[in-house]
Each structure stands twice: as structure tokens, then as C-alpha cells.
C-alpha positions in Angstrom: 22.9 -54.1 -23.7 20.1 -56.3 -24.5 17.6 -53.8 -22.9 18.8 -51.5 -25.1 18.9 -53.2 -28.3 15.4 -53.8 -27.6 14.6 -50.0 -27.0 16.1 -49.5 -30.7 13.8 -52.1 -32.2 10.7 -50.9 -30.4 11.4 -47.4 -31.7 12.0 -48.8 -35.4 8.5 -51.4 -34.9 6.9 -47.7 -33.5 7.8 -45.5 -36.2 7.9 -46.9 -39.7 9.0 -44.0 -41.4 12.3 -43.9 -39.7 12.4 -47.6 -40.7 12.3 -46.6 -44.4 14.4 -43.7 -44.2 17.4 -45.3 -42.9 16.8 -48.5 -45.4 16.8 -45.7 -48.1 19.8 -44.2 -46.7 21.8 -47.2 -46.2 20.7 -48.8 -50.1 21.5 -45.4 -51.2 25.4 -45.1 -50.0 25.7 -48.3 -52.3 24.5 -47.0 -55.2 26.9 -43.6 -54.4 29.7 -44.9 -51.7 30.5 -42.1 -49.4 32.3 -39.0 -50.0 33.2 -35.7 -48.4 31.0 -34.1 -51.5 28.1 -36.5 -49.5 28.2 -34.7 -46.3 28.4 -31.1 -47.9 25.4 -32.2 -49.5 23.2 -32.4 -46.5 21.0 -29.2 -45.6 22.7 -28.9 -42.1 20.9 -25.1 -41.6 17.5 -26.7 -42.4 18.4 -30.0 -39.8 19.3 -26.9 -37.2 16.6 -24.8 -37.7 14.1 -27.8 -37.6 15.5 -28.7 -34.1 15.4 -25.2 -32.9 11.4 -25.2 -34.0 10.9 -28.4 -32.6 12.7 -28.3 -29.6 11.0 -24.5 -28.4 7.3 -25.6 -30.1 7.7 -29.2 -27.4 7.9 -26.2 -25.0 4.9 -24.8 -25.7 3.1 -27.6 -25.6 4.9 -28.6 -22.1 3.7 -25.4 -20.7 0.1 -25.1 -22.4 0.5 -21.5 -24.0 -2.4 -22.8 -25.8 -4.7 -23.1 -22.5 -6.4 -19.2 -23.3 -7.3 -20.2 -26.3 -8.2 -23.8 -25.2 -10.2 -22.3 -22.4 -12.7 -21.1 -24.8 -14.2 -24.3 -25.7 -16.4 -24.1 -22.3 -18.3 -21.1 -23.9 -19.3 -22.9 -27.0 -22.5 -25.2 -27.0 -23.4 -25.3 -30.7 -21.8 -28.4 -32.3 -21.2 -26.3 -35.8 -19.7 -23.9 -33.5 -17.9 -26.2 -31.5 -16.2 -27.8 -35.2 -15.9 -24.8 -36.4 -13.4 -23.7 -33.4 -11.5 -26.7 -33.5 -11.0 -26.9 -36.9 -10.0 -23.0 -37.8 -7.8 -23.2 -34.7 -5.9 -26.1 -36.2 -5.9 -24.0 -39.6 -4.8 -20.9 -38.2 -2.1 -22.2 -35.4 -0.5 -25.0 -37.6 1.0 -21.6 -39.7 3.4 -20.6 -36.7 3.8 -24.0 -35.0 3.9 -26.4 -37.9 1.0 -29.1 -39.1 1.7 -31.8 -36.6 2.5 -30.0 -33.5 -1.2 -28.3 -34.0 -2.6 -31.5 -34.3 -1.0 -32.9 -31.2 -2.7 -30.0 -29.3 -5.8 -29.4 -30.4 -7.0 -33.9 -31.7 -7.2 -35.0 -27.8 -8.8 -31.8 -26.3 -11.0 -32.6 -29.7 -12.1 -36.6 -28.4 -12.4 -34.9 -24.6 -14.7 -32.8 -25.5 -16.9 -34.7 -28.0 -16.8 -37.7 -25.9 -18.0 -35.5 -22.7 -20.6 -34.2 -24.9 -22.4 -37.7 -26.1 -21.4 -36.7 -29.4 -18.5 -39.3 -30.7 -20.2 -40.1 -33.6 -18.9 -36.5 -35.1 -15.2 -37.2 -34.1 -14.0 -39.0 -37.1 -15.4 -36.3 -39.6 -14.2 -33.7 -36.9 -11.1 -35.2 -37.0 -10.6 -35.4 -41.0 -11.2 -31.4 -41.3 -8.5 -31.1 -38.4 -6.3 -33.0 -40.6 -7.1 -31.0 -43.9 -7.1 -27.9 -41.9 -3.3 -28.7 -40.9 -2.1 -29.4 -44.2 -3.9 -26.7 -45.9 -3.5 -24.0 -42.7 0.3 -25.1 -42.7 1.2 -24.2 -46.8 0.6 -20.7 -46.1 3.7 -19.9 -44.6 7.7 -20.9 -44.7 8.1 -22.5 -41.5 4.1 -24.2 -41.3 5.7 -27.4 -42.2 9.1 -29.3 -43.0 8.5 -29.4 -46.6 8.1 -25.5 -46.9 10.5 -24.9 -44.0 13.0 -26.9 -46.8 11.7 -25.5 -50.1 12.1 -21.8 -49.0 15.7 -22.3 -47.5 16.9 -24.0 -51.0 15.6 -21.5 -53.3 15.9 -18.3 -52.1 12.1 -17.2 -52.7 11.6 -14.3 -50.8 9.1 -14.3 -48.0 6.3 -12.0 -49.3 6.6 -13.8 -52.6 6.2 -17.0 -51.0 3.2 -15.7 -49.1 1.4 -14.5 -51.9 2.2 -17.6 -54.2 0.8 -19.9 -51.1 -2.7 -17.2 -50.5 -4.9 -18.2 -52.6 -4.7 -22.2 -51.8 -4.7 -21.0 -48.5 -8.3 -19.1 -48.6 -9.9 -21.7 -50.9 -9.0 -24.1 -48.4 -10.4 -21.9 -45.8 -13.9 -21.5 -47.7 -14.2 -25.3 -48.6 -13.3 -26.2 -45.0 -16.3 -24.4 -44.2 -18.6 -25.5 -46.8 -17.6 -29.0 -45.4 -18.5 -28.8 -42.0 -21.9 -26.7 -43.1 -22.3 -29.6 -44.8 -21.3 -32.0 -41.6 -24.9 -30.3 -39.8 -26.8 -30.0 -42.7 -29.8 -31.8 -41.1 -29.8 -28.9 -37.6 -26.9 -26.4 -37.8 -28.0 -25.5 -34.2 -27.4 -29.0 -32.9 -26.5 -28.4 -29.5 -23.9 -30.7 -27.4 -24.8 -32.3 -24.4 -23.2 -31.6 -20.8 -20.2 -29.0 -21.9 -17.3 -29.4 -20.7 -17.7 -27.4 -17.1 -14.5 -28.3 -15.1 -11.5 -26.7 -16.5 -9.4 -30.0 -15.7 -10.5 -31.2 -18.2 -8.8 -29.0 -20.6 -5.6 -28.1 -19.0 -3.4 -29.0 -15.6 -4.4 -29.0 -12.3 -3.5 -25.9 -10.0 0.0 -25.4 -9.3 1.6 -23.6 -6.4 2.1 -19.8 -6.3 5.8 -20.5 -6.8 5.6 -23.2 -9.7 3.3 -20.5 -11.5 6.0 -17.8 -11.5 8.4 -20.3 -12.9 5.7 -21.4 -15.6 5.1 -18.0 -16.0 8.7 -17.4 -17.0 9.1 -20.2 -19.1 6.1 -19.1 -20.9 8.0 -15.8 -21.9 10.9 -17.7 -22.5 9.7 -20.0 -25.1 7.7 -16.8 -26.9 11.2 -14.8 -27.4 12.9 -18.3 -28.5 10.4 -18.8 -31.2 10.4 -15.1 -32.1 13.9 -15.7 -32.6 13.8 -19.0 -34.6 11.5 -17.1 -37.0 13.5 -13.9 -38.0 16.5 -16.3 -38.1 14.2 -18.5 -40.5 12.7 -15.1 -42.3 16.0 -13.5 -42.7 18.2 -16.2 -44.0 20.8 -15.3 -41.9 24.4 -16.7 -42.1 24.5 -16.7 -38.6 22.2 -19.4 -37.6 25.0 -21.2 -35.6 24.8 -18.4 -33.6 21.3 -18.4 -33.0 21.4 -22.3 -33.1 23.6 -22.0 -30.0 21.5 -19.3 -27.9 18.7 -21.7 -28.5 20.5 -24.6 -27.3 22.0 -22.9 -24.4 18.9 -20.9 -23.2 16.8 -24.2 -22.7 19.8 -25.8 -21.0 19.7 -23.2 -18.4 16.5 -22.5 -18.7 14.4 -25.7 -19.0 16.6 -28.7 -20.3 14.2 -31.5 -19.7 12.7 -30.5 -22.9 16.2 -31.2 -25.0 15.5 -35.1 -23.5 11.4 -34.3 -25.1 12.6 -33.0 -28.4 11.3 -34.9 -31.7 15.2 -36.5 -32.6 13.7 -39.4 -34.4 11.6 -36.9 -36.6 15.5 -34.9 -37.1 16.7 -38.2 -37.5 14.7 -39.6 -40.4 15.3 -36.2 -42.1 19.2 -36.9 -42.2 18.3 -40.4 -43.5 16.4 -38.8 -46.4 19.4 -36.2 -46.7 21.9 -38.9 -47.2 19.2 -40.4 -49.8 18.2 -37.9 -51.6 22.3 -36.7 -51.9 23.5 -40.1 -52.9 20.4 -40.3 -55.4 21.5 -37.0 -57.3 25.2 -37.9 -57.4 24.3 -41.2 -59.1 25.1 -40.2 -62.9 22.0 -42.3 -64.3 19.2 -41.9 -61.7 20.4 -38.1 -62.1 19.8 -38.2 -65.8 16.5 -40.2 -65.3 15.1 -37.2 -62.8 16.6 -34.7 -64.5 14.8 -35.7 -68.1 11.4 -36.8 -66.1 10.6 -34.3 -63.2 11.2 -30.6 -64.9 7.9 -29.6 -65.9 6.6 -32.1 -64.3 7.0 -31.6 -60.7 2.8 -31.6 -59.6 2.3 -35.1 -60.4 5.9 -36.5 -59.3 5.2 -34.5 -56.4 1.9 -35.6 -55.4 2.9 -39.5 -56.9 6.1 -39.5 -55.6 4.8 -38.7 -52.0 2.2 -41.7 -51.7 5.5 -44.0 -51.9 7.9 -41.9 -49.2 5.4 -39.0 -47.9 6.2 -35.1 -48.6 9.1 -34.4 -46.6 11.5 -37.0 -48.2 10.0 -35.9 -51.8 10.9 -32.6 -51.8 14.5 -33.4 -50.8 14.5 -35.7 -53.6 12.7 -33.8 -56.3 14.1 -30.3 -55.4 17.1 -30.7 -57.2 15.7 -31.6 -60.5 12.6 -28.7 -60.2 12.4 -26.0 -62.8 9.0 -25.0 -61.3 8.7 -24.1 -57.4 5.5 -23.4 -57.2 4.2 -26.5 -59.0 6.6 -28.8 -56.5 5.1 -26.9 -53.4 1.4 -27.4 -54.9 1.6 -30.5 -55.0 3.7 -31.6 -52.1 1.3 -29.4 -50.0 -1.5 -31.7 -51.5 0.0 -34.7 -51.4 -1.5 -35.5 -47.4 -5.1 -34.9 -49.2 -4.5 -38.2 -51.0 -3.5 -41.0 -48.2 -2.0 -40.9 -44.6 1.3 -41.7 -46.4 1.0 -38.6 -47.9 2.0 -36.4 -45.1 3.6 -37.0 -41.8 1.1 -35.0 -39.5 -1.9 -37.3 -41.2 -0.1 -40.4 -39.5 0.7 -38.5 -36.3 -3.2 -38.0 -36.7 -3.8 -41.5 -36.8 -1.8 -42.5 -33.8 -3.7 -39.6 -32.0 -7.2 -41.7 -32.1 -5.9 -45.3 -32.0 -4.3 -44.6 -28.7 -8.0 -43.3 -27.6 -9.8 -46.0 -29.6 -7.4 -49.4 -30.0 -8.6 -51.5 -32.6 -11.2 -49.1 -35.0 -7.8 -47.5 -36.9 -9.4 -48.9 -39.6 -12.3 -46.6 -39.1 -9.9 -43.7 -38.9 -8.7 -44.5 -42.6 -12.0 -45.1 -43.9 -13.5 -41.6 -43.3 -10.1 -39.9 -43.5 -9.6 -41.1 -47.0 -12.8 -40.4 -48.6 -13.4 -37.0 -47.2 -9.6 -36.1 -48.1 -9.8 -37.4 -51.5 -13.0 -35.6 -51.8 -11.3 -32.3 -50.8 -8.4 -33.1 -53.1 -10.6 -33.6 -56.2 -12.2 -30.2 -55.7 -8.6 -28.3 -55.3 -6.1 -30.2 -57.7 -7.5 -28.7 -60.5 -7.7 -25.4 -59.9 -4.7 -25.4 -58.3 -2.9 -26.9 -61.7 -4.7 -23.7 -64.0 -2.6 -21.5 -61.1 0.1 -23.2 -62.4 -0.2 -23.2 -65.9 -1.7 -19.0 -65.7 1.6 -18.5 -63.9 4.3 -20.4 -66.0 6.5 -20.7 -62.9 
């Protein structure tokens, strides 16, 4: 009992945000006591679909579907190149596989490569474009982050309207993450970096047997149907995502259950927490009349405010209900990460990336992070608030 009480503490000491969501959730459910209204409230397809992305995205990681494209590293030498590849492949893959699970995969094949190359001095900088490239790579689509995966569920937006609304942040983004890194090697674009990485162990698993590689193999094509599925259940809106919630859950069980045991619960579970808040919040007669009169035309600056206090996720489960204006909520909670690390969850999953490879120099991390992010964010917020205002919507 006491071993475990301590396993409950470490994980609360580990992961702060979990920490404030269930303080939220508890203070909440005394401002609004409990109800059976209370647990309609809660977005149960959005908690189910998040654990089928989760759950199926861990399994790509587990089984390195990424390794082609990781492969290629060994055939770049150019340090422009090198960031460049990095970078855009954070952009581009944290559309289908969400912001932080793109960051998990591509920031310590990032530090292996750089620091094999006598090049660490870049990796901070590097590091900062990989984290602007996830948030602004992951608004593009529905299901590139919790926030959108949330926001698209709730209103009903159709996909192709969602896509085009989210496109032109999307290849701005693109264009100044370029600008950024040209920038980066300003002084010899052509820098080259020292002893590339030669020895493919150092990019993916050692060799397996013939019969572990059939079974890998199979897995691989397993996890690619799965997340074909998840995303036409997420696409279509269907009614029947139990269904699909429970071919998910089944297929790994049979197929490979050590990644239900792998799964990001305490990420599921600090989105209940925020449920519960946010529910008890908008039942709350006079906080409702406070939103209600405060965030409607409004919603990019409580978005982008409001997330420097409880990060993006929890915001737009708060703020949603009191929104007259989706695509100024989504702007802005889509921007919010450019502003601190509190800003967006993937940013602190960033963070914990490089202190585990460099104890002690976190401060380092949120120097360079911050003022090249809140560079980048000065540059966008702007122009992204005349879309608003030419749209009216």
C-alpha cells in the first residue's frame, strides 16, 4: 500500500498538469455539486476517440514505422539540409499523428544526430522550430492535436471547411519556418556536419530474428488499418464509434496488448479532470453569465490569455461553450504554444525531451524556446486576427 501511494505521488510530482486538472476538477464540483446532467456533460466520444489515437499512434512508435523516413538522415550532410528535414518532418507528420507524438519521434533522433555531428550548439534553435513546426504543422487538420480533435467534434464544421479555414496559417507557417532556419545559417548555408551518422543503430533497433520480423511486419500493417480506421471514424462523425472503439480495443488485445499497459491514461486522464471542470464551470449560473458576457467576440485573446494559465487543451473545453466565433477560438488556441511552454502541452513534452538528455541547462531550453517563439508569434498574430475580422466568423 505504501509503495503504491508513493507511485501516485511520484506521478502527480512528474506531471503537473494532471496536478492542476484534478485540483480544478475537485474545486469545481464545489462550486456545482454533482449531478447526473454533470456526467452527460462530459465529451465521452472525444475521451474515446483520443484513446483510440493514442493507444494505435504508441504503436507506431513501438514498432518504428517511422524508421524509412528516419533512415534518410544518413544521406544528408548539409546542416540547413539536415534542419530543414527534421523540422518539415515534424511539420508534416504531427498532421496525422498529433503534435506531441511527432515530437517524441523525431527531438531524440534530433540530439543523436547533432551531438554525433559536433554540432550541439544548433540543437536548442533546432529544437524551437521542431516545437513551432508541431504546433503550426498540427492546426492544419482535425485530429493534429486534442484541441482540434475537440473543436471539430463539438461544432459540427465540416472537414473540407475546416481544412480550408486552418490553410492559410498552415502555409505561412510553412514559409516563415523556412525563412527562420535560412536565417539559423545565414553566415554558410552550406555548413556541412561532421562524421554523419554511419551506423544505422543509431537511428533505429538492432536486428531482429527472421521470425520477430514477420511479427513486426504484421504489427506494422496492423497499426496502419487501426489508424485508418480511427480517422474515417473521426472524419465521418459516426454514431457508431463504440463500435469502432471496441474493434480498436479488441484488435490490440489480441493483437499486441502490451501497448494498452504503454497508452498515455494520464494524458486521458487530465482531459476528464478538465471535462468535469469545464462542465461544473458552465452550470454555475454566475461564472456562466460572466463567460457568456466576456468571451463572445472575444474568443482570440481569451483563447491565447486564457491558455498561459491552464494551456490549450483545457481552454477550449472551457471557452467552447461560450464561442460565437470558431475560427477565432481555434486561431488562437492554435497559437497559444507560440507564447510559453504552458501554452501547449507538446511544448512541455518538448522540454522534458532535452532535460532528460541535458539535466540541469532546462533553463537554457526556456530561454531560446521563448524568444524565438514569441518572435514567431509576433509575426503571425496579426495577420492572423485581419483573417478573422475579413471573415466575420
Amino acid at each position: 500500500m505504501t509503495n503504491f501511494v508513493l507511485r501516485i505521488k511520484a506521478i502527480f510530482k512528474k506531471d503537473l498538469m494532471l496536478s492542476v486538472a484534478l485540483l480544478a476538477a475537485l474545486a469545481s464540483l464545489f462550486i456545482t455539486p454533482p449531478s447526473r446532467e454533470l456526467v452527460s456533460d462530459i465529451n465521452w466520444r472525444t475521451l474515446a476517440t483520443l484513446f483510440m489515437l493514442l493507444s494505435v499512434l504508441e504503436g507506431f512508435k513501438s514498432e518504428n514505422i517511422f524508421e524509412p523516413l528516419l533512415q534518410k538522415t544518413k544521406q544528408l550532410s548539409s546542416m540547413k539540409n539536415l534542419t530543414l528535414f527534421f523540422v518539415f518532418s515534424v511539420f508534416f507528420s504531427s498532421m496525422f499523428v498529433t503534435n506531441d507524438v511527432s515530437l517524441i519521434i523525431f527531438v531524440p533522433l534530433t540530439i543523436i544526430v547533432f551531438r554525433a555531428g559536433g554540432k550541439e550548439s544548433y540543437i536548442l534553435p533546432v529544437l524551437t522550430f521542431e516545437n513551432i513546426a508541431a504546433i503550426r504543422g498540427s492546426l492544419l487538420t482535425p485530429f493534429g492535436s486534442p484541441q482540434n480533435l475537440f473543436l471539430y467534434a463539438q461544432s459540427g464544421i465540416s472537414t473540407p471547411e475546416f481544412l480550408s479555414m486552418m490553410l492559410p496559417l498552415w502555409i505561412f507557417s510553412a514559409v516563415l519556418l523556412y525563412i527562420f532556419i535560412s536565417i539559423l545559417y545565414r553566415k554558410d548555408s552550406k555548413e556541412r556536419i561532421g562524421n554523419p551518422v554511419e551506423n544505422a543503430e543509431t537511428i533505429s533497433q538492432t536486428a531482429c530474428t527472421e521470425q520477430d520480423q514477420k511479427l513486426h511486419s504484421r504489427r506494422k500493417v496492423m497499426y496502419q488499418l487501426l489508424f485508418v480506421l480511427v480517422v474515417v471514424s473521426i472524419v465521418s462523425r459516426t454514431r457508431f464509434y463504440p463500435v469502432v472503439l471496441a474493434v480498436v480495443t479488441l484488435t490490440l488485445l489480441i493483437g499486441d496488448r502490451k501497448i494498452l499497459f504503454k497508452t498515455d491514461y494520464v494524458l486521458l486522464i487530465t482531459f476528464l479532470c478538465f471535462f468535469i471542470f469545464s462542465s461544473s464551470i458552465c452550470r454555475h449560473p454566475a461564472i456562466s453569465r460572466f463567460l457568456s458576457a466576456s468571451v463572445a467576440g472575444h474568443e482570440y485573446i481569451w483563447s491565447i490569455l486564457l491558455s498561459q494559465i491552464i494551456s490549450n487543451v483545457p481552454a477550449s473545453i472551457v471557452l467552447y461553450p461560450f464561442s460565437t466565433n470558431l475560427r477565432a477560438l481555434l486561431y488562437g488556441l492554435d497559437s497559444a504554444g507560440l507564447c510559453s511552454l504552458i501554452g501547449s502541452l507538446a511544448s512541455v513534452i518538448n522540454l522534458r525531451l532535452y532535460a532528460r538528455e541535458y539535466p540541469g541547462r532546462s533553463l537554457s531550453f526556456i530561454r531560446t524556446f521563448t524568444w524565438i517563439s514569441l518572435v514567431f508569434f509576433a509575426i503571425v498574430v496579426l495577420p492572423q486576427l485581419y483573417l478573422i475580422r475579413l471573415t466575420g466568423r
